[in-house]
N, CA, C and O of each residue as an XYZ file, in Angstrom:
228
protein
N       0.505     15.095      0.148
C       0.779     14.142     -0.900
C      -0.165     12.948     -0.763
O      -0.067     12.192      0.203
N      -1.111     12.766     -1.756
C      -1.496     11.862     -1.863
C      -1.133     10.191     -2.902
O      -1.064     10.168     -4.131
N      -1.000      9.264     -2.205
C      -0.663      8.302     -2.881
C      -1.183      6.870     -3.026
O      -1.359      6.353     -1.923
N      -1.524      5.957     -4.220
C      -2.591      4.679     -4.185
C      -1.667      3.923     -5.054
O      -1.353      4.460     -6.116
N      -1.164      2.716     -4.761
C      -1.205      1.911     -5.805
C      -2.125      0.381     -5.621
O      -2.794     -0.006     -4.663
N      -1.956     -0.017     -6.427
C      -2.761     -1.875     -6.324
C      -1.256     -2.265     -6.701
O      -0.447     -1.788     -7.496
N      -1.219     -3.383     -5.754
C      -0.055     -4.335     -5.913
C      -0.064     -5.673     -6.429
O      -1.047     -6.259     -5.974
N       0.709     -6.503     -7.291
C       0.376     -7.584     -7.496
C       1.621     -8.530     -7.632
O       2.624     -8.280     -6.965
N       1.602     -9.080     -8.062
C       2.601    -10.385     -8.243
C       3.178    -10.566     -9.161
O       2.971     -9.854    -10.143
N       4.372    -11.862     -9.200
C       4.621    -11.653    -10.053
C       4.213    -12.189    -11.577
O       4.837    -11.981    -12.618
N       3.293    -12.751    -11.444
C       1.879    -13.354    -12.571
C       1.101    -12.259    -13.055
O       0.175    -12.437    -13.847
N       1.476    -10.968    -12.556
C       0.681    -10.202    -12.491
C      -1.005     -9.940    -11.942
O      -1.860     -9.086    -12.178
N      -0.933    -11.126    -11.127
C      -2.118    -10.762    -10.380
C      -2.335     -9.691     -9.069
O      -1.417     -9.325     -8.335
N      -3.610     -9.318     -8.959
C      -3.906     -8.194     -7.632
C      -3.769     -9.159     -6.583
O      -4.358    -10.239     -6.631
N      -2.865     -8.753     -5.439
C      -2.932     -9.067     -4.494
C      -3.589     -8.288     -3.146
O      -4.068     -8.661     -2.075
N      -3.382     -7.234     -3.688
C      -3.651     -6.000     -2.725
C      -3.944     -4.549     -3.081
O      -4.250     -4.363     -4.259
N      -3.916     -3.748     -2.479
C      -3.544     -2.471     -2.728
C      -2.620     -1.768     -1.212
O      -2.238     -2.413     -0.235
N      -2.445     -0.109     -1.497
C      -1.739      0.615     -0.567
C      -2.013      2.284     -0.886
O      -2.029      2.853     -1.977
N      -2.178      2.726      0.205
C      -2.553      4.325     -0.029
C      -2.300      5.107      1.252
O      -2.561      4.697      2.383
N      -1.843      6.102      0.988
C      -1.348      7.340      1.781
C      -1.967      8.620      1.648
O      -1.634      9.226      0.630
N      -2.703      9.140      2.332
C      -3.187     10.368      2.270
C      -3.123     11.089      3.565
O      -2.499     10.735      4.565
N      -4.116     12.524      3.354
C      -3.758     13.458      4.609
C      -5.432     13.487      4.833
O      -5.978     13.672      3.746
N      -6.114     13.394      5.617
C      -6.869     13.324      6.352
C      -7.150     14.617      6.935
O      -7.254     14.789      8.149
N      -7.298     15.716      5.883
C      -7.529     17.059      6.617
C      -8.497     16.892      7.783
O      -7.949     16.603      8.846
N      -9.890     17.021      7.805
C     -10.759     17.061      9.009
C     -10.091     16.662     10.054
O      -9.996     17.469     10.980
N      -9.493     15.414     10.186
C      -8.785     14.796     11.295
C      -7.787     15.133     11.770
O      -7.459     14.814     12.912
N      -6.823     16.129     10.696
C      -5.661     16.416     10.649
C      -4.364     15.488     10.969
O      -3.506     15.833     11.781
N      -4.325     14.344     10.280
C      -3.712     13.353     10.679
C      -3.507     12.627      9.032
O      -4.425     12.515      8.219
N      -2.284     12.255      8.843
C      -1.587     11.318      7.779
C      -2.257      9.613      8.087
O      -2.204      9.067      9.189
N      -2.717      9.144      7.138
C      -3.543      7.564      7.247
C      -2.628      7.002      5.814
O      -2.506      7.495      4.693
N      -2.212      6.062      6.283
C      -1.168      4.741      5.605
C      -2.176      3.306      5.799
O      -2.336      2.791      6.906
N      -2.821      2.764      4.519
C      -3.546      1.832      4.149
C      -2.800      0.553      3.872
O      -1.750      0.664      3.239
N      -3.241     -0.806      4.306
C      -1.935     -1.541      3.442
C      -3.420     -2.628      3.610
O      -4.200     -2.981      4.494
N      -3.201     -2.834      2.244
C      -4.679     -4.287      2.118
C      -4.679     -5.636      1.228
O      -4.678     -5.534      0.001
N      -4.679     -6.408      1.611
C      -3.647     -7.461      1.408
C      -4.891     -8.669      1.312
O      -5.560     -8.961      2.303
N      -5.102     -9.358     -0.112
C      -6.018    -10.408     -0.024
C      -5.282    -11.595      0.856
O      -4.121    -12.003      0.819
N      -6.448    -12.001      1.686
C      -6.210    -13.050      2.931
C      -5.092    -14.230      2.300
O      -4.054    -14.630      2.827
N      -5.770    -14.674      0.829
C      -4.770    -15.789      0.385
C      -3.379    -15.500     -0.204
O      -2.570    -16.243     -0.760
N      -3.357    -14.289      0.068
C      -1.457    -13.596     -0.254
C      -0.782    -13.034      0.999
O       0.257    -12.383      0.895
N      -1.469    -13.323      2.418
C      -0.929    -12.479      3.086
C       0.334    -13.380      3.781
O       0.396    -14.579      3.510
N       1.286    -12.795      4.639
C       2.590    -13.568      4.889
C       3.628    -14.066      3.832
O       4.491    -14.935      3.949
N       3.330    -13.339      2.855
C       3.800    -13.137      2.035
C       5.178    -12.424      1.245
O       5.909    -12.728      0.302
N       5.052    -11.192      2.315
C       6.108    -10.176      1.897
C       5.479     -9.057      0.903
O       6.047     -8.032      0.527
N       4.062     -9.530      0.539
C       3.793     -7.968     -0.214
C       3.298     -6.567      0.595
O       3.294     -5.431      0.121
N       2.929     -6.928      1.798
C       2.602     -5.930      2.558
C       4.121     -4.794      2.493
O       4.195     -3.597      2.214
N       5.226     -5.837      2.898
C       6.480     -4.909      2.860
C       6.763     -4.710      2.080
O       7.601     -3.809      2.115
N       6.575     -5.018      1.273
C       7.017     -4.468     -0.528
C       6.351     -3.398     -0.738
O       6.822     -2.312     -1.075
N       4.754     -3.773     -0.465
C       4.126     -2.487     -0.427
C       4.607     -1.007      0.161
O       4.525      0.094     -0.383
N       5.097     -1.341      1.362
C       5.285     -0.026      2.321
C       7.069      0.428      1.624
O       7.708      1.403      2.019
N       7.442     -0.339      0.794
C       9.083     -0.159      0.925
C       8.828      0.879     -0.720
O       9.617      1.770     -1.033
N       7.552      0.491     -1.601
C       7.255      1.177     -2.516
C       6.374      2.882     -2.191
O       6.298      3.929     -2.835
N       6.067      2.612     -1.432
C       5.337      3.818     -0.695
C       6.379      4.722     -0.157
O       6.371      5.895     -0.531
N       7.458      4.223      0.852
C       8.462      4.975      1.077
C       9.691      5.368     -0.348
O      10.483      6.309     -0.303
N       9.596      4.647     -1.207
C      10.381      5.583     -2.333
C       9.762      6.310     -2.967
O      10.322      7.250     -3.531
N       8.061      6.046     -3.101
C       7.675      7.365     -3.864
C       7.499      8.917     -2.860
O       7.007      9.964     -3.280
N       8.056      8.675     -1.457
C       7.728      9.728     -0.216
C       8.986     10.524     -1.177
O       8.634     11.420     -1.943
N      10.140     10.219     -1.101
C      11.651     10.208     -1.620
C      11.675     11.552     -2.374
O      12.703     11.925     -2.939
C-alpha cells in the first residue's frame, strides 16, 4: 500500500506533507513525515501520522 498526502492548516495552507510506501529493493516499509520548520511543534506531524493510520484501517 502505497500512501502521500500534503497536509495543511487550517487557512488552508501547506504545512507539510506524509507518505508511506514499501521499499521493495530494501524490502522494508518507509513512513515520511515533513513538516515546514515554521509549523513544526505544532501537532501536525501527529495529525499527520493519526491520518496515515486511518487510511492503514
Amino acid at each position: 500500500m502505497d500512501f502521500y498526502r500534503y497536509l495543511q492548516n487550517e487557512e488552508k495552507e501547506y504545512v507539510g506533507e506524509i507518505a508511506y510506501h514499501y521499499d521493495e529493493p530494501r524490502d522494508i516499509y518507509i513512513c515520511d513525515v515533513i513538516i515546514l520548520a515554521k509549523y513544526r511543534n505544532r501537532g501536525y506531524g501527529s495529525e499527520g501520522i493519526k491520518l496515515l493510520c486511518q487510511a492503514v484501517k
